[in-house]
PAPA-368212 format. One line per 3 residues: their letters; for each residue x negated, y, z of N, C-alpha, C. Coordinates in Angstrom, 3 decimals. Example, Ala and Ser with C-alpha at 12.3 -4.5 7.8 and 13.67 -1.06 7.14 Angstrom:
// residues 2
as = -13.190,-5.690,7.800,-12.300,-4.500,7.800,-13.200,-3.300,7.800  -12.850,-2.250,7.080,-13.670,-1.060,7.140,-12.900,0.030,7.870
// end
This chain:
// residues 235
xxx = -90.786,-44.232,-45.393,-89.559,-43.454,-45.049,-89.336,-42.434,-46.133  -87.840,-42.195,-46.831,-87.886,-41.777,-47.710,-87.901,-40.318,-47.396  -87.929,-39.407,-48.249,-88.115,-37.473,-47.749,-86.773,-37.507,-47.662
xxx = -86.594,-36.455,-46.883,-85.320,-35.757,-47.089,-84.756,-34.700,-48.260  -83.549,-34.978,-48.513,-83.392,-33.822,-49.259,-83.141,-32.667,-48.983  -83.222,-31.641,-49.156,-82.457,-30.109,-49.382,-81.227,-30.239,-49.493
xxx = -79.683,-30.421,-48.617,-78.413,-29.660,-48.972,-78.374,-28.640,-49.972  -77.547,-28.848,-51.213,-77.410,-27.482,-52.159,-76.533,-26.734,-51.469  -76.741,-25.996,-51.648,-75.736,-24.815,-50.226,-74.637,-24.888,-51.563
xxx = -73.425,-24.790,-50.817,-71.792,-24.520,-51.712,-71.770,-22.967,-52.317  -71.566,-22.612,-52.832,-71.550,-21.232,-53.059,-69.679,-20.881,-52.488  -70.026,-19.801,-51.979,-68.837,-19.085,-51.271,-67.828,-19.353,-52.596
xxx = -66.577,-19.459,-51.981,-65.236,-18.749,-52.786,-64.747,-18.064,-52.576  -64.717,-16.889,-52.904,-64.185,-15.307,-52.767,-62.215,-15.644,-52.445  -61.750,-15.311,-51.304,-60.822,-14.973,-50.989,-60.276,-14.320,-52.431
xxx = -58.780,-15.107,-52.857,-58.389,-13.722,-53.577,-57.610,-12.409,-52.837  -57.539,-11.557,-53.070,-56.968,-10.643,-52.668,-55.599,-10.024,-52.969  -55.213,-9.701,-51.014,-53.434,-9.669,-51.350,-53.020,-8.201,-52.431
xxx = -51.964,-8.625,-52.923,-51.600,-7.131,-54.036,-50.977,-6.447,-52.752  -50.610,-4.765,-52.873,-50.622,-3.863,-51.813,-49.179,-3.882,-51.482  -48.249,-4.521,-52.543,-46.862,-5.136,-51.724,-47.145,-6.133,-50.551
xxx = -47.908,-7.293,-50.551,-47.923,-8.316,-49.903,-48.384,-7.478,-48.328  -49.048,-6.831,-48.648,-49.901,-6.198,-47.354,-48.939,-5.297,-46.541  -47.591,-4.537,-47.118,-46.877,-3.787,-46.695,-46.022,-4.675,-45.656
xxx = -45.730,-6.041,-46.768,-44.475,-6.881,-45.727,-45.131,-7.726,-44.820  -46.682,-8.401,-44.783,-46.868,-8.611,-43.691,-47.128,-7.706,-42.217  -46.900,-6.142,-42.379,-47.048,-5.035,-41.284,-45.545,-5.233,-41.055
xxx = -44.950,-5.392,-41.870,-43.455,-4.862,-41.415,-42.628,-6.349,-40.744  -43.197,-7.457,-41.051,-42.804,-8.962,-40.412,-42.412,-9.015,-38.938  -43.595,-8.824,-38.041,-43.229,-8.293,-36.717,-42.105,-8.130,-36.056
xxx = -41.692,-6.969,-36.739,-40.440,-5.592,-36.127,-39.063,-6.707,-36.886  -39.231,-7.257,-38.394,-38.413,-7.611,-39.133,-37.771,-8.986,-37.815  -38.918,-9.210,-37.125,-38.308,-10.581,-36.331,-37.610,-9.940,-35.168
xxx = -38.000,-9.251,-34.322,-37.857,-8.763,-33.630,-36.308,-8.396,-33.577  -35.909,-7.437,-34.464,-34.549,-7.032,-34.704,-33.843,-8.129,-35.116  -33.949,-9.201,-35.970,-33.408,-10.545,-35.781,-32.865,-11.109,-34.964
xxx = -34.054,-10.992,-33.824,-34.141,-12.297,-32.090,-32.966,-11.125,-31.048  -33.078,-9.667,-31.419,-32.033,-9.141,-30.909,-30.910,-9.070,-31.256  -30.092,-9.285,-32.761,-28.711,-9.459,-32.668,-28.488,-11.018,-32.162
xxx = -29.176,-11.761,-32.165,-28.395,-13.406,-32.358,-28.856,-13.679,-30.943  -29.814,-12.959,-30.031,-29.708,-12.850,-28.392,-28.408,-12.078,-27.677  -27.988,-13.137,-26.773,-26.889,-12.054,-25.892,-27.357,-11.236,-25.318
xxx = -27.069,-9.780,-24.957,-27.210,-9.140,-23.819,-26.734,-9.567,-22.356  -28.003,-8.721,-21.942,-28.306,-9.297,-20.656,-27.068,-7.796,-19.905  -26.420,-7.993,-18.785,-25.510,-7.174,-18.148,-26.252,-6.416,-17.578
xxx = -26.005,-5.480,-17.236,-26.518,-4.260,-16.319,-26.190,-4.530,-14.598  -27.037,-4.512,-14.286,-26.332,-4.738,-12.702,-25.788,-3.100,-11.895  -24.507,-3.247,-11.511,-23.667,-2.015,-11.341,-24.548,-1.693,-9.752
xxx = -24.723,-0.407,-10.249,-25.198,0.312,-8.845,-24.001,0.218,-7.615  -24.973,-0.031,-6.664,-24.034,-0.487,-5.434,-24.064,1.072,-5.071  -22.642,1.108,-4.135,-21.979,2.737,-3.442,-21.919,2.431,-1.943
xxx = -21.848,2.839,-1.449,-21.290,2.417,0.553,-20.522,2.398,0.325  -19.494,1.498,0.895,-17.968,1.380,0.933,-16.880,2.287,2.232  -16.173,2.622,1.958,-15.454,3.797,2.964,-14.966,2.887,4.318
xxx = -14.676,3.204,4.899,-14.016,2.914,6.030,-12.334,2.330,5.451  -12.262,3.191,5.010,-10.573,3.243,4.549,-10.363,2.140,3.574  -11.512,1.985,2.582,-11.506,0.695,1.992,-11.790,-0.730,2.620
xxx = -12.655,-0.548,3.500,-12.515,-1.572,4.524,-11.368,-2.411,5.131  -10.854,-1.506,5.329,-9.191,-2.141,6.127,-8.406,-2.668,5.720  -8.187,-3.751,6.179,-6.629,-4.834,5.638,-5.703,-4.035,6.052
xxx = -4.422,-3.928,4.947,-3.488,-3.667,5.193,-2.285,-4.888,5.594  -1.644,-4.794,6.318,-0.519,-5.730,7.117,0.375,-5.713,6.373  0.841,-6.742,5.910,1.846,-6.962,5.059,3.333,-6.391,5.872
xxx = 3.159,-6.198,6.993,4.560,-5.884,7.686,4.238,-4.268,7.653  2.955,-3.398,7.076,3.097,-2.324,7.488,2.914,-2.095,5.948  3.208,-2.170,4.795,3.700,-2.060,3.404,4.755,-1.692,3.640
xxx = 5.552,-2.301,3.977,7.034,-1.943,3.820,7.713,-1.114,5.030  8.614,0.016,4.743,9.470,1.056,5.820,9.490,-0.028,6.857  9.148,0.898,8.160,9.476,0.317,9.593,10.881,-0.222,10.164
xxx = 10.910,-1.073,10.960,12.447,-1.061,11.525,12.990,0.302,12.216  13.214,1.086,11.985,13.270,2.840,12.728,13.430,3.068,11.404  12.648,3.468,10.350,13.077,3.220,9.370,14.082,3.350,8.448
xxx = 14.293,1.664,8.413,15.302,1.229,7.682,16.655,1.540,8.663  16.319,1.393,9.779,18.089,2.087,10.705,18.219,3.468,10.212  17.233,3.925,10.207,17.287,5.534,9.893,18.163,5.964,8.664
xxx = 17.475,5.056,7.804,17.811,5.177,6.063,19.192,4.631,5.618  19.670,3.767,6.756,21.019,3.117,6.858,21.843,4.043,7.274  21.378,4.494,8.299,22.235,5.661,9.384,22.799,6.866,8.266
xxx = 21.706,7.297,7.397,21.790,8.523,6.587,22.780,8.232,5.458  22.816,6.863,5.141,23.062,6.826,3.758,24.786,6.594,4.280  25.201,6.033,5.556,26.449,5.669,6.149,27.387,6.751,6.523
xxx = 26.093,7.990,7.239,27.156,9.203,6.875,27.638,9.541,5.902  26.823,9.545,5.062,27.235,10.294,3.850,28.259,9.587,3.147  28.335,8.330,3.352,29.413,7.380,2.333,31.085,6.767,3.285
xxx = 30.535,7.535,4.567,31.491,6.647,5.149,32.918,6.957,4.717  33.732,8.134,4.697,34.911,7.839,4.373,35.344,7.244,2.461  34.627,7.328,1.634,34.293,6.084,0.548,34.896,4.982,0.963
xxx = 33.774,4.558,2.064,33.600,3.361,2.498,35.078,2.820,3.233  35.704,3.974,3.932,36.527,3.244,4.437,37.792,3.230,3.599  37.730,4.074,2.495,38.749,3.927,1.662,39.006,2.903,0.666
xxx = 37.842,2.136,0.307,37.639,0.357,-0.171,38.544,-0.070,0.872  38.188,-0.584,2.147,39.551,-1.236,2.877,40.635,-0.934,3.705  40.864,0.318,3.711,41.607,0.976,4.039,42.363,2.261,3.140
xxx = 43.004,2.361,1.865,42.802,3.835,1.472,44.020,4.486,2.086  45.124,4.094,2.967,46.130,5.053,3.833,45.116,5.493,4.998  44.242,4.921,5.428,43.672,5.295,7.089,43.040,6.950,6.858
xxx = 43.008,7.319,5.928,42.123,8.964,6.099,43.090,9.187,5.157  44.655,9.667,5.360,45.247,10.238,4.558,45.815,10.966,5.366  46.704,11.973,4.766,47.297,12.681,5.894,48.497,12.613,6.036
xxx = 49.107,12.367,7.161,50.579,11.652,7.907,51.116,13.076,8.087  50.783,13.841,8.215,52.581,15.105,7.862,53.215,14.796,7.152  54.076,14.891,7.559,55.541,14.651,6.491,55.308,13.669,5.404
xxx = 55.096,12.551,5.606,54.948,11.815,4.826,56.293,10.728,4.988  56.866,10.090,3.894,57.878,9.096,3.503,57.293,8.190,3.718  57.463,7.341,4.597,57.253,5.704,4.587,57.895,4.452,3.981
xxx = 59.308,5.410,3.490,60.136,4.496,3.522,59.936,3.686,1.626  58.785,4.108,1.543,58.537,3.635,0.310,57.199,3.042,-0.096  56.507,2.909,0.960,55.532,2.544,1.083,55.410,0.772,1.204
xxx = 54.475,0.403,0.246,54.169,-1.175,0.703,53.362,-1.774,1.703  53.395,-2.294,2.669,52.596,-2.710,3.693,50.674,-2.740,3.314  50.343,-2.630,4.246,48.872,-2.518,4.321,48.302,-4.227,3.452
xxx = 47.825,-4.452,2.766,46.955,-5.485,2.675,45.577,-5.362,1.812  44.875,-6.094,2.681,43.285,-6.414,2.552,43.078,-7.567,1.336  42.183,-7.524,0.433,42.410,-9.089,-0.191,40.439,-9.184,0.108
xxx = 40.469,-10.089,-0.761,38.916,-10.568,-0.284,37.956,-9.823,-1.613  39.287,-9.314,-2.677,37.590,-8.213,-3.535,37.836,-7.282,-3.163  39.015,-6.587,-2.525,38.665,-5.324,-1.150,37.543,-5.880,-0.748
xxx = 37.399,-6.600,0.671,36.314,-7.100,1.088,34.878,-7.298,0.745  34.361,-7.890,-0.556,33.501,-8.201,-1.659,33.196,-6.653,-1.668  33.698,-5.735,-2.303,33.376,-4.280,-2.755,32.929,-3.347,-1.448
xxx = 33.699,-3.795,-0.701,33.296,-2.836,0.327,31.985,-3.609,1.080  31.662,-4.651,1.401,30.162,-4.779,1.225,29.183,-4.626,0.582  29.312,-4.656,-0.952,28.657,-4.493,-2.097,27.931,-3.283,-1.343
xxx = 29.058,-2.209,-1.927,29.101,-0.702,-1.348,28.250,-0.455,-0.038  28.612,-1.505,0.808,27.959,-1.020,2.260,26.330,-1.573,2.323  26.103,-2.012,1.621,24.759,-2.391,1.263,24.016,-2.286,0.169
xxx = 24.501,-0.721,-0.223,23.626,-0.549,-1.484,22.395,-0.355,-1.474  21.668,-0.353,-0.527,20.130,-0.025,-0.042,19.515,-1.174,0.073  20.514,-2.233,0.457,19.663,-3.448,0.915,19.270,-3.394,2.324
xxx = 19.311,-2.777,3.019,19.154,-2.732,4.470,19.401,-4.166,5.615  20.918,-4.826,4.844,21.650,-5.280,5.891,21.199,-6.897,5.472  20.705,-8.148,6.653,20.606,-9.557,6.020,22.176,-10.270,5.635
xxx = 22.022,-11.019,5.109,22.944,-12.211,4.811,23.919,-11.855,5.900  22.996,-12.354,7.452,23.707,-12.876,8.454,24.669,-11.887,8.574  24.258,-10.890,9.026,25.124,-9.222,9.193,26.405,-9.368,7.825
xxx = 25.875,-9.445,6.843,27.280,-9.399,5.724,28.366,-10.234,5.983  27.780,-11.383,6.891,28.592,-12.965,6.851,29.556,-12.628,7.717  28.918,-11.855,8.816,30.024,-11.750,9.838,30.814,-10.710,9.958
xxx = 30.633,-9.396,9.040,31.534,-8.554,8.930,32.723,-9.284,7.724  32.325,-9.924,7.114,33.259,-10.496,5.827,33.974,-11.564,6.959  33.921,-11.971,7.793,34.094,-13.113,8.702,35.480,-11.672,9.347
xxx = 35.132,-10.852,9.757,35.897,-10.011,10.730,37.088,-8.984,10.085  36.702,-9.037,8.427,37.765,-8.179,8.050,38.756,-9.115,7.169  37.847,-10.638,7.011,39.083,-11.580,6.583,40.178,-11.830,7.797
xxx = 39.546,-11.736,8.919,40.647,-12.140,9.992,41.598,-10.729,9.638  41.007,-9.730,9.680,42.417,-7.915,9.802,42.963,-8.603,8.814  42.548,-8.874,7.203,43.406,-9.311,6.579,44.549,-10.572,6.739
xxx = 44.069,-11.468,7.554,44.672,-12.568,8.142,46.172,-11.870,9.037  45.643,-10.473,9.564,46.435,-10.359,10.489,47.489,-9.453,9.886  47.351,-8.645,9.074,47.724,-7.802,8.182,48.902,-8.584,7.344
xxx = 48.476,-9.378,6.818,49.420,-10.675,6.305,51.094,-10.936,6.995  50.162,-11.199,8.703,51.444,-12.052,9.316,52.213,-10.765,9.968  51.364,-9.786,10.296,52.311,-8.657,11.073,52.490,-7.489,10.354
xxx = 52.909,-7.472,8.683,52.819,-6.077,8.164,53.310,-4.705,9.016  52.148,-4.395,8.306,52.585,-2.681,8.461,52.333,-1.552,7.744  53.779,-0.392,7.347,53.737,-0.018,6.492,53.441,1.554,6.476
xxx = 53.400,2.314,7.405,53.188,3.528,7.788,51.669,3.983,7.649  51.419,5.160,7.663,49.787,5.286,7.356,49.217,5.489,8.886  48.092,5.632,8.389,46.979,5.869,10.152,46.294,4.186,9.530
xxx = 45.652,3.755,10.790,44.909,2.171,10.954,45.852,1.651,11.161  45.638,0.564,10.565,46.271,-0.838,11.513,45.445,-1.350,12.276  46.212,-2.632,12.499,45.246,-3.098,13.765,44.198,-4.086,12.882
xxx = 42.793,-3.873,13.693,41.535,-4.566,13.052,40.737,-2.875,12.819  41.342,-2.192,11.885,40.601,-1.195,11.398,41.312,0.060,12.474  41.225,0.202,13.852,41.168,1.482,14.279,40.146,2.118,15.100
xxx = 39.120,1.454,14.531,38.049,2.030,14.881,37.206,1.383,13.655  35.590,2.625,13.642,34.972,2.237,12.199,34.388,0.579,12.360  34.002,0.223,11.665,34.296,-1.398,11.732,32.643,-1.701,11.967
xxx = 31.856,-0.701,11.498,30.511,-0.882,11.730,29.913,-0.241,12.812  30.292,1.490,13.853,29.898,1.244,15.015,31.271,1.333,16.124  31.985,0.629,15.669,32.455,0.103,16.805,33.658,1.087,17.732
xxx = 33.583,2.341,17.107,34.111,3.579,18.120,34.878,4.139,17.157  35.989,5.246,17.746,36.759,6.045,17.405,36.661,7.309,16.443  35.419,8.224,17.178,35.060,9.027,16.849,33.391,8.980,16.288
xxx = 33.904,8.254,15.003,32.462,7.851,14.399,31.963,9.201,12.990  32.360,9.837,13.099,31.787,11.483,12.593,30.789,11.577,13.792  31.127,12.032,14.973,30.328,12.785,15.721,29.580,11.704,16.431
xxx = 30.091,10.689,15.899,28.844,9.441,16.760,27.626,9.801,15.580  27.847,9.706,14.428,27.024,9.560,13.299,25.979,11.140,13.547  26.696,11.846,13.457,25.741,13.092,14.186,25.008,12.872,14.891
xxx = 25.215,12.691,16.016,24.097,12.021,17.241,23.620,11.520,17.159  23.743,9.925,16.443,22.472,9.254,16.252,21.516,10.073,15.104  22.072,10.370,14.437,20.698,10.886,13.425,20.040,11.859,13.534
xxx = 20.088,12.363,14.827,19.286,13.527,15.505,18.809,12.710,17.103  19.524,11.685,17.621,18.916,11.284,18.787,17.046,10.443,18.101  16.543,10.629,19.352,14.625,9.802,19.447,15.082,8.470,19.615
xxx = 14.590,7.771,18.998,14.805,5.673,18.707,13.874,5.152,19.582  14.029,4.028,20.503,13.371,3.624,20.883,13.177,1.843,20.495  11.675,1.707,19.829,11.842,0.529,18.792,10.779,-0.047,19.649
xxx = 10.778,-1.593,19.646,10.497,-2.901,20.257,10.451,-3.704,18.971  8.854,-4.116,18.787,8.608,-5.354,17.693,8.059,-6.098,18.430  8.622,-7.263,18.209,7.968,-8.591,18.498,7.676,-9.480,17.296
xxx = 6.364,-9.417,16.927,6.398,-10.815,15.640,7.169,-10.080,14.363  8.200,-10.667,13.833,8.926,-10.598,12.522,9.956,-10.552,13.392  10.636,-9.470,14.297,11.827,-9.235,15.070,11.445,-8.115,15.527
xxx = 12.682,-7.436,15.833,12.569,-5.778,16.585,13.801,-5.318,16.680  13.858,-4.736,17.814,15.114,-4.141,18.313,14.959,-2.887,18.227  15.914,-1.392,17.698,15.917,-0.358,17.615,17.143,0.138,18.311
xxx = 16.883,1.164,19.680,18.463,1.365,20.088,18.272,3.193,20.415  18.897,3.887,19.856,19.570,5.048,19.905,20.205,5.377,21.045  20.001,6.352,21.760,20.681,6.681,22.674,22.128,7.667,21.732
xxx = 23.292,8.198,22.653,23.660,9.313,22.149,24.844,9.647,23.294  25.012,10.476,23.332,25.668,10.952,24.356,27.171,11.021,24.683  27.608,11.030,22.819,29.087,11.025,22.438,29.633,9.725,22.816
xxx = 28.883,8.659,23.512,29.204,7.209,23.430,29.842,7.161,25.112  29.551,8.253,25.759,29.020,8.003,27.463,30.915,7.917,27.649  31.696,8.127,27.332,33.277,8.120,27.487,33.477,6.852,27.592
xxx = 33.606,5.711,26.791,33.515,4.306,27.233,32.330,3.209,27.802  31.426,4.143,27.991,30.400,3.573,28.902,29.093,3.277,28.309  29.234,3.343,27.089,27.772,3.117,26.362,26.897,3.896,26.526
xxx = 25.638,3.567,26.309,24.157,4.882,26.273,24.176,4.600,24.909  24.677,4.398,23.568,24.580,4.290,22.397,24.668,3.086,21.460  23.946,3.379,19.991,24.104,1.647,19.521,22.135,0.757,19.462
xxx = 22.411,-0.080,19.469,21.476,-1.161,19.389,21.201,-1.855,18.132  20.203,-2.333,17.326,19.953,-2.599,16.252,18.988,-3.741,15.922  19.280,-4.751,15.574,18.172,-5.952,15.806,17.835,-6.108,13.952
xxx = 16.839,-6.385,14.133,16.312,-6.597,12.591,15.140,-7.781,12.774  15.051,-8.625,11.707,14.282,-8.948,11.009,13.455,-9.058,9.811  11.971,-9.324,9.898,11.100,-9.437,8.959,11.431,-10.354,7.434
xxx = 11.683,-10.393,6.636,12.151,-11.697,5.649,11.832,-11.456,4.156  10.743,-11.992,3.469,10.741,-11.724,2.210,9.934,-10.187,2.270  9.333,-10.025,3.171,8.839,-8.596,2.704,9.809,-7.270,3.432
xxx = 10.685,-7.562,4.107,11.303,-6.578,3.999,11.961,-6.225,5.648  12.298,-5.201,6.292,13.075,-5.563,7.414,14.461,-4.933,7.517  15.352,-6.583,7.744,16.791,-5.949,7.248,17.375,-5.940,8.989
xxx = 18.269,-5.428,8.543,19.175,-5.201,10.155,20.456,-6.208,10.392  20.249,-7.270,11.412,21.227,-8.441,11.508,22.121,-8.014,12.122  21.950,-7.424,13.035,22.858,-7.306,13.828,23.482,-5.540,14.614
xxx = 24.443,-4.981,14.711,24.647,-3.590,15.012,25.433,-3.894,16.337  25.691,-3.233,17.403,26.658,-3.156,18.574,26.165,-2.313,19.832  26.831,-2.060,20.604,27.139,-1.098,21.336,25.859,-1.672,22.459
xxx = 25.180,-0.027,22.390,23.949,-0.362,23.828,24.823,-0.061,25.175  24.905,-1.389,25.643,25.272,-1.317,26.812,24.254,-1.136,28.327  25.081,-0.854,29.471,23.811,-0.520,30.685,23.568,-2.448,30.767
x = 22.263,-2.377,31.375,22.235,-3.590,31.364,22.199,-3.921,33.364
// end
């Protein structure tokens, strides 16, 4: 069996050694990545501190209680009608609020209505928007007939004719002091759904038998307009 040999041992190879630049940028490599991996990472969001929520924020609001009440909008109609009414009646009427002393007739041209009288004086009577379609349809329906009638039976003297001797919207004689009263009388309003009735008492009405006027409105588009106006009768 042959001897073994002795392994010559390798003699070490001395590491060379880094120059004192090399040694600076491998300390600083680290941090160098670091700030890297943070611009080209998205941020992460902050989660928003939660608050208790109010009561008041809680609550649905009703799309029917956004917009002015039916009381309201009669109210805002009522106000805006005093104030414009003889205007108003001078669009289809301008002899009816003039003054008859001593006045010449004999030169005067008969009363007539045409239909942009008509046109204007609704425009006018609904500058708020208050009133629906239906309500416009049928007063334009009621002063084409005066004009209809105006036509066949002229007349040429001042005061009303017939159709317009009373105000055309409540219905009565003495619509100054009706208009007073209602806008100081308490409303008593009835909603049902997208409908509501608003009726005014007033006292100036009690001579031909009324307890006042009555007011029906509906909900439509957001809004509540007034269809219909006429005399609260006893029931």
């Amino acid at each position: 069996m042959p001897a073994l040999r002795r392994a010559t041992p390798v003699p070490a190879v001395p590491c060379p050694a880094f120059p004192p630049l090399m040694k600076h940028l491998l300390v600083l490599l680290p941090f160098v990545w670091q700030s890297a991996a943070a611009q080209t990472m998205p941020a992460i969001p902050k989660r928003p501190v939660s608050r208790p929520v109010s009561p008041s924020e809680r609550r649905i609001t009703s799309p029917l209680a956004a917009t002015p009440g039916p009381e309201q909008v009669v109210r805002d109609f009522l106000r805006y009608y005093q104030a414009n009414v003889d205007t108003l009646h001078y669009l289809i009427c301008p002899r009816c609020i003039a003054d008859t002393t001593d006045k010449d007739t004999s030169s005067l041209r008969p009363f007539s209505l045409s239909n942009a009288d008509i046109e204007a004086y609704l425009a006018a009577l609904n500058a708020g928007g208050w009133l629906a379609p239906a309500y416009l349809s049928g007063t334009r329906t009621y002063l084409r007939g005066v004009a209809a009638e105006l036509r066949s039976r002229p007349r040429y003297d001042y005061g009303n004719p017939f159709g317009l001797e009373k105000d055309p919207i409540l219905l009565h004689f003495d619509w100054k002091a009706d208009l007073d009263s209602l806008r100081t009388s308490r409303a008593r309003t009835i909603v049902r759904g997208h409908t509501a009735h608003v009726r005014i008492p007033s006292p100036d009405f009690n001579s031909d038998g009324r307890l006042g006027m009555a007011f029906s409105l509906i909900h439509n588009n957001g809004r509540w307009l007034i269809t219909e106006i006429k005399p609260w009768l006893p029931e």
